[in-house]
N, C-alpha and C positions, 0 to 999 in steps of 0.2 A: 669779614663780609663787606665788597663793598657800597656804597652808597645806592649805584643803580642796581646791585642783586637787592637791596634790603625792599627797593620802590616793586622790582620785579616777581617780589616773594610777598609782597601785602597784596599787590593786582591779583596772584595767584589764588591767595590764601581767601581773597573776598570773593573772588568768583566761584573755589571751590566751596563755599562755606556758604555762601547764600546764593547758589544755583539749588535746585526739587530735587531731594534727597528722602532715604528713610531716615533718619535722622529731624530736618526740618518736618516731614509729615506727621511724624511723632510728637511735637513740640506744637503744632497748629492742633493735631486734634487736643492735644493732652490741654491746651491753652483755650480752645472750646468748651470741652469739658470738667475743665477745672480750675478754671483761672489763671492768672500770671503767678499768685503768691506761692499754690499748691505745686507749680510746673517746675518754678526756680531750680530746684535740686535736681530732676532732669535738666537741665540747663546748664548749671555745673558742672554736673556730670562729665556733660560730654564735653562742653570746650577743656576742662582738667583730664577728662581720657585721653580726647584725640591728643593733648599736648605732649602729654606722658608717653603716648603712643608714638608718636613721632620722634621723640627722643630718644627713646629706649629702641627703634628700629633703625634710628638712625646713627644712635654712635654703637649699639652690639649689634641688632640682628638684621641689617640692611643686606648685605653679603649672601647670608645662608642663604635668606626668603628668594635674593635675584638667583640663587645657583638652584634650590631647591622646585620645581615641577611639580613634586607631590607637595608638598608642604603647602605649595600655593595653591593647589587642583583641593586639598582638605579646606582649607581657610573658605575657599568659594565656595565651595557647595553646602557645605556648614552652616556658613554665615547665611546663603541664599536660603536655607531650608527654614533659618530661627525667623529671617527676615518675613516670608513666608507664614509662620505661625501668627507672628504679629500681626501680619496684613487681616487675617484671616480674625484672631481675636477682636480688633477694633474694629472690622467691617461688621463683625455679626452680634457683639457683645455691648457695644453701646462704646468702649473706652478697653481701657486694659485688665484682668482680670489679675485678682492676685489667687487665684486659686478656690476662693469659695462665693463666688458670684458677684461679688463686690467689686467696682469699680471702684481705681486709684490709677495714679500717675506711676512714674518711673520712682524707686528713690536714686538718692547720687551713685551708690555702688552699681546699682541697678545700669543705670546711663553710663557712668564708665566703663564698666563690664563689656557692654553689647557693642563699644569700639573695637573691642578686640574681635568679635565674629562680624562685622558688620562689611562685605566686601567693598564696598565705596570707599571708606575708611582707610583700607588694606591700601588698596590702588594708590591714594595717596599718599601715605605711611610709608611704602616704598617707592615713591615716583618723585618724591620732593626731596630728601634727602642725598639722592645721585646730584640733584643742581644746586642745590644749595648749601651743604655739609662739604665742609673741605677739609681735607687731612690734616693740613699742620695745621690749625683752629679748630679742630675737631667738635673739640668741647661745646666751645664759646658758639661754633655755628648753630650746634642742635639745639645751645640754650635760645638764642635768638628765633631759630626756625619757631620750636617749640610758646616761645610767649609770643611772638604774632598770632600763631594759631589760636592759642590763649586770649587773645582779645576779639581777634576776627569772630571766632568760636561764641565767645557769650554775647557780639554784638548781634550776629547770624540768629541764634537759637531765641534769643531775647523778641528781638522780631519776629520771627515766626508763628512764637509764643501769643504775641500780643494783636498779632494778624488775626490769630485763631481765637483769642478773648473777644479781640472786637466783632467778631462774624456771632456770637450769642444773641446779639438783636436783632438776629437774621434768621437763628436756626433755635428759637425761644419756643419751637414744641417736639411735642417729642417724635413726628416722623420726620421734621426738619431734621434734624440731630442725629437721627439714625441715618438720615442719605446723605449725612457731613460725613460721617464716622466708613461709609461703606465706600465717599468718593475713596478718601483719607485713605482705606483700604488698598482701593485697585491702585492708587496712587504710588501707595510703597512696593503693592506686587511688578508694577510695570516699571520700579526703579530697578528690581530681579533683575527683569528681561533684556532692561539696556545695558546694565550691570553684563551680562554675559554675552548679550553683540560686541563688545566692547574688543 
């Protein structure tokens, strides 16, 4: 890779990583409601998913997913319907629900996992790898591609994270917090609807 792809692949990588995503909405509320220490592992998460993500689509399954229609027509709708539950869980639940009414955060598996269904993700997983992944360097480009994202990733989510701590002295009662968690909400549903103008 050279010099100007590596400068052209960090420009990419920051814009797409700290542009309003489900992803960073995820990490502002979870950072509201539960601080930076508790969020961390969502934060991991995902800068170690999407990198994984990017790697693994980019030296195996880049090819299938560009030839494949359906594959990509499931991936959308899928990922748009979990993203959906989510929106819907945080807007009306206070934070994220593990099943028996209790709020908590993502854990790590939790945030790497939901790369894989998460279409903004996808788009990039398959859009970055045609520019930046070259054949004879195959390897070595995914790896590169792969740990920019890796850094972009935990510097993007970190932030976000800590956007959403420091907004607690703002939303310190409990109907405050509840119209953070319900912006939070619409915020990740109307990432859906641009998600599929797209």
């Amino acid at each position: 890779m050279t010099y100007d792809s590596l400068l052209a692949l960090i420009g990419l990588a920051f814009t797409a990583a700290f542009t309003p995503g489900p992803n960073n909405a995820l990490v502002a509320s979870s950072g509201a409601n539960f601080g930076y220490r508790l969020t961390l592992p969502h934060i991991l998460g995902i800068a170690l998913g999407f990198s994984f993500m990017v790697f693994m689509v980019g030296f195996f399954l880049g090819a299938l997913f560009e030839q494949s229609q359906f594959m990509r027509e499931i991936l959308r709708w899928g990922g748009a319907g979990l993203l959906l539950y989510i929106a819907w869980k945080i807007a009306t639940s206070g934070g994220l629900s593990s099943g028996t009414n209790s709020a908590r955060p993502f854990h790590f598996i939790e945030a790497a996992g939901f790369q894989w269904v998460n279409p903004k993700a996808w788009a990039m997983a398959i859009a970055i790898p045609a520019q930046f992944i070259t054949g004879e360097n195959q390897v070595l480009s995914a790896l590169i591609v792969a740990a920019v994202f890796l850094v972009v990733g935990v510097s993007s989510a970190s932030s976000w994270a800590l956007a959403g701590q420091a907004l607690t002295r703002w939303i310190n009662t409990a109907d405050r917090l509840r119209w953070f968690n319900v912006a939070m909400g619409v915020m990740i549903a109307g990432c859906v609807v641009l998600i599929f103008l797209e």
